[in-house]
N, C-alpha and C positions, 0 to 999 in steps of 0.2 A: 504494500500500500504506500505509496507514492504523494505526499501531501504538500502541492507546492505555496509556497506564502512568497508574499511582497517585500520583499525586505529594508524598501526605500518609501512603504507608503506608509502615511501620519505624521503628526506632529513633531514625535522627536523619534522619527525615522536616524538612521536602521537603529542606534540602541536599545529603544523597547521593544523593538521585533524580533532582536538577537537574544537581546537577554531571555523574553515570554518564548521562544524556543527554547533556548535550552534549561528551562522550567518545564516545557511541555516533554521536551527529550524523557524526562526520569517517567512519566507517566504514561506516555505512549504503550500500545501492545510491542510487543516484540517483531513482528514483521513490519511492522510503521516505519517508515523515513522519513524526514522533513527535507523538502528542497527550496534553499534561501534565493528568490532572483536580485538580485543587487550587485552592487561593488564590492567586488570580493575584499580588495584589501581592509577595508574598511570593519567589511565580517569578521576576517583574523582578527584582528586588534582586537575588537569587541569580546569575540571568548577569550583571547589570550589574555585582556583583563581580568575576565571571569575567572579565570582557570581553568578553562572547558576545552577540550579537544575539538579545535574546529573539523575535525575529518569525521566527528559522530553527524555532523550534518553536510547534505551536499548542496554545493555552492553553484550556482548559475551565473555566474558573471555579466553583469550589464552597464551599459556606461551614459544612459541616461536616465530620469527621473519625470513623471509625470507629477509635477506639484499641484499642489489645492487650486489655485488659480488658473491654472492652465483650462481652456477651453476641451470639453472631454474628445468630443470627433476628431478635430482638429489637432489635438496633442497625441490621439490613440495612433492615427494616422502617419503624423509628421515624425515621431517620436519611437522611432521601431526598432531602437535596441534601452527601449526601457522593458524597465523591470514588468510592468503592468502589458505590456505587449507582447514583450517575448515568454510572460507568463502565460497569456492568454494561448499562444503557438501551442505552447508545450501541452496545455489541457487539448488543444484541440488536435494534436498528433496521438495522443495517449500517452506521451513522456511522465505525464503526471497523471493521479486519478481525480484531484481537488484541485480549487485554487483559491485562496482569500487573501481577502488584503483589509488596510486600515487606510486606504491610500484615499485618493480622489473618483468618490462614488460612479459620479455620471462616467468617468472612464469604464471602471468597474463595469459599468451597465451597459455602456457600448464596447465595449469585447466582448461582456456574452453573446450581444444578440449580432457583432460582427461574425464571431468565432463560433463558438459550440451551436448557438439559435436554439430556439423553441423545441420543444417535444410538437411531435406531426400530433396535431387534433390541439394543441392549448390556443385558446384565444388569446389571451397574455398573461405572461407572466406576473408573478406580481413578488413584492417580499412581504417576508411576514417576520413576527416579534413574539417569543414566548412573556410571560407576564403571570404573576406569583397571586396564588389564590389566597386565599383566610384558610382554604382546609390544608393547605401546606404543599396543595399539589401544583400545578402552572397548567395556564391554558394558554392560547394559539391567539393571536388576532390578525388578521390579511384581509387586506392589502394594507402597508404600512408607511405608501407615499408612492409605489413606483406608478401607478395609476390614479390618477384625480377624480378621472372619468371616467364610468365605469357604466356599461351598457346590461338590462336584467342577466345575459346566457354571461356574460363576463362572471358578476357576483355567484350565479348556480355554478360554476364551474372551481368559482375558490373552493367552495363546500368541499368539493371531493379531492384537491391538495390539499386543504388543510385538515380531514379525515384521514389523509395515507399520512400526513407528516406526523398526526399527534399518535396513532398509532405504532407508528415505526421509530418515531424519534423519543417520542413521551413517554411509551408505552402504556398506551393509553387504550381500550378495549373495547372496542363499539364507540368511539366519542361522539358525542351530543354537538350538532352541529349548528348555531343558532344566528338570526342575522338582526345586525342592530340595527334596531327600530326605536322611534320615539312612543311607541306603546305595543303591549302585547298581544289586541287582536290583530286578527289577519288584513282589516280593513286598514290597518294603521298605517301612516306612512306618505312618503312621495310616491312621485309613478314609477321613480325608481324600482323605490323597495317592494311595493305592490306586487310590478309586475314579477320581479326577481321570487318574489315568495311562491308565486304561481307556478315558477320553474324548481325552485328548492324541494318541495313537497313532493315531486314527481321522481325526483333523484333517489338512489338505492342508498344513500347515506340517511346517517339519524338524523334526522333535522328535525328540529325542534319548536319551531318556529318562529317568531319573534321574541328578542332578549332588548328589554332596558340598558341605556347607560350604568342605571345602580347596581343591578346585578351583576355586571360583568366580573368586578375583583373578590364575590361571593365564591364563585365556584361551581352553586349548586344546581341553576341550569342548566348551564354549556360548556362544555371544554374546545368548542372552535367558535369566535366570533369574527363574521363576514360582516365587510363593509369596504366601501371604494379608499381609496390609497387619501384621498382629501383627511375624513372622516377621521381614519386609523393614523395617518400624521400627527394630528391631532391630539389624538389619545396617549400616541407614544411619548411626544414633546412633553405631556402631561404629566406622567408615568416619571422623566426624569427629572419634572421641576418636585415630582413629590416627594420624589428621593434626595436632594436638595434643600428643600425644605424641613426636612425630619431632622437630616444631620445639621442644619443650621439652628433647629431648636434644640440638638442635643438629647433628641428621643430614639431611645436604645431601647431597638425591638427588631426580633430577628427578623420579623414579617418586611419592616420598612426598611431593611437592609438586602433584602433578595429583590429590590429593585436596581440596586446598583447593576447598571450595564458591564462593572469590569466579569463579574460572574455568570452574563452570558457569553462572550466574546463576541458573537456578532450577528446578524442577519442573513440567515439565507434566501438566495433569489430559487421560486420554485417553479417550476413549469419548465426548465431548460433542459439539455442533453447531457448535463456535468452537473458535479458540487459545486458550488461558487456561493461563497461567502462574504458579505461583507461588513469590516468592524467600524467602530466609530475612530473619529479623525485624532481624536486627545487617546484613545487607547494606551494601557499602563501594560507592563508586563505580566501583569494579570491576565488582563481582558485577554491578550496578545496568545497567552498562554492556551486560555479556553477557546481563544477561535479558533483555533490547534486543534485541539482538540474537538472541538466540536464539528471541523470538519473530516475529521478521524470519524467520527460515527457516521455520517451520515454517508462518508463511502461504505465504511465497515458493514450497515445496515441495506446498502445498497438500493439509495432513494430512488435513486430516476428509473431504476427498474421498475420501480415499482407503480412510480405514477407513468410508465409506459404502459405496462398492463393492464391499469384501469381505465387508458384511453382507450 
């Protein structure tokens, strides 16, 4: 298993990328590899400060960098021995089975859909966001921005990646599939969600049917909530001002600490031909560590197979 990471993307690129490898090194399965694409000299230094053998991970040497600013088409294009390009090559030869980064999202977004593309039957793709229930378990919410706009067969079609993802990645067993609504009957809602409900019901997954904004961090109706990428942006910016907010009042509770993003490491994009991950821009060697890792599982569990067969 072949796990390539960005090694030039974030904020304080490559050192927390190097160092959250080889954090993730110690915990990997034993057939796992990590493949760093960056500046190699730069890689040495960084373990050989650690004290790490840089030959436990393998190096992709590249000589340029897609920064934050950079325009994403335009830099993906212009920029074809960065890290974030020549990573994307490599996913789409099979040299690697993952690829994540903390780098410059919209790039991120246009390599998948230049390189690996869509699963044949996905409308679009979207990302999604795990999020920490009251009963201690995490439920699913998608689309989490890659989509604004979002047509009814678009929203019925989350239903059934975010039922293989919370399944195979949550282990979650039959999950309850529910779509956010400003109220709970069927009649409720815009034409959006209206007509999306007409299609959800019809789907072989549990759908549930319309869920409240208050219920969502409850738990006890839904473990997948559907909503367009606007809506779930939303929600998530929200998720991390509340997590901000807790530690600024100095409220120590394990519940308002499993919002911190460095303990999920990152977002995956679902609906594509690959694993592709992507972490946030400030990422710590934490987070760096668990987007490691978390895109370890989701080859290990062999995701896109899986949402291949349900197309």
């Amino acid at each position: 298993m072949r796990i390539g990471i960005d090694a030039m993307g974030g904020d304080k690129a490559p050192k927390n990328i190097v160092l959250g490898a080889i954090e993730a090194y110690t915990q990997m399965s034993p057939g796992s590899r990590i493949v760093l694409f960056g500046d190699k000299e730069q890689i040495v230094k960084i373990c050989d400060e650690a004290g790490f053998d840089h030959n436990k991970l393998a190096i992709a040497h590249t000589t340029e960098v897609i920064e934050m600013s950079d325009h994403p088409a335009r830099a993906f294009q212009q920029k074809k021995d960065s890290s974030i390009t020549v990573g994307f090559k490599a996913l789409y030869s099979g040299d690697i089975d993952g690829f994540a980064s903390a780098g410059n999202t919209g790039a991120m977004l246009v390599g998948t859909s230049y390189t690996i593309k869509s699963i044949i039957g996905i409308i679009r793709p979207c990302i999604s966001a795990t999020f920490p229930v009251i009963t201690g378990a995490e439920g699913i919410l998608l689309d989490v921005g890659l989509n604004p706009d979002c047509r009814p067969d678009i929203l019925a079609q989350y239903g059934i990646l975010g039922s293989i993802y919370a399944t195979h990645m949550l282990n979650i067993d039959n999950p309850r599939i529910g779509l956010l609504n400003i109220g709970e009957e069927e009649e409720k809602g815009n034409l959006l969600t209206k007509a999306a409900y007409e299609l959800m019901k019809e789907e072989s997954y549990n759908f549930i049917g319309n869920i409240e904004g208050r219920d969502i961090l409850s738990g006890e109706k839904a473990d997948v909530i559907v909503c367009d990428g606007f809506v779930g942006n939303v929600l998530l910016k929200q998720s991390e001002a509340l997590y901000g907010m807790a530690q600024k009042l100095q409220i120590k509770h394990d519940y308002f600490n499993r919002f911190n993003y460095e303990l999920q490491g990152g977002t995956p994009v679902l609906g594509v031909n690959a694993p592709v991950i992507i972490g946030h821009g400030a990422s710590s060697p934490l987070a760096i560590k668990n987007m490691i890792l978390q895109t370890e599982h989701a080859i290990g569990v062999d995701l896109v197979s899986k949402f291949k067969e349900a197309l």
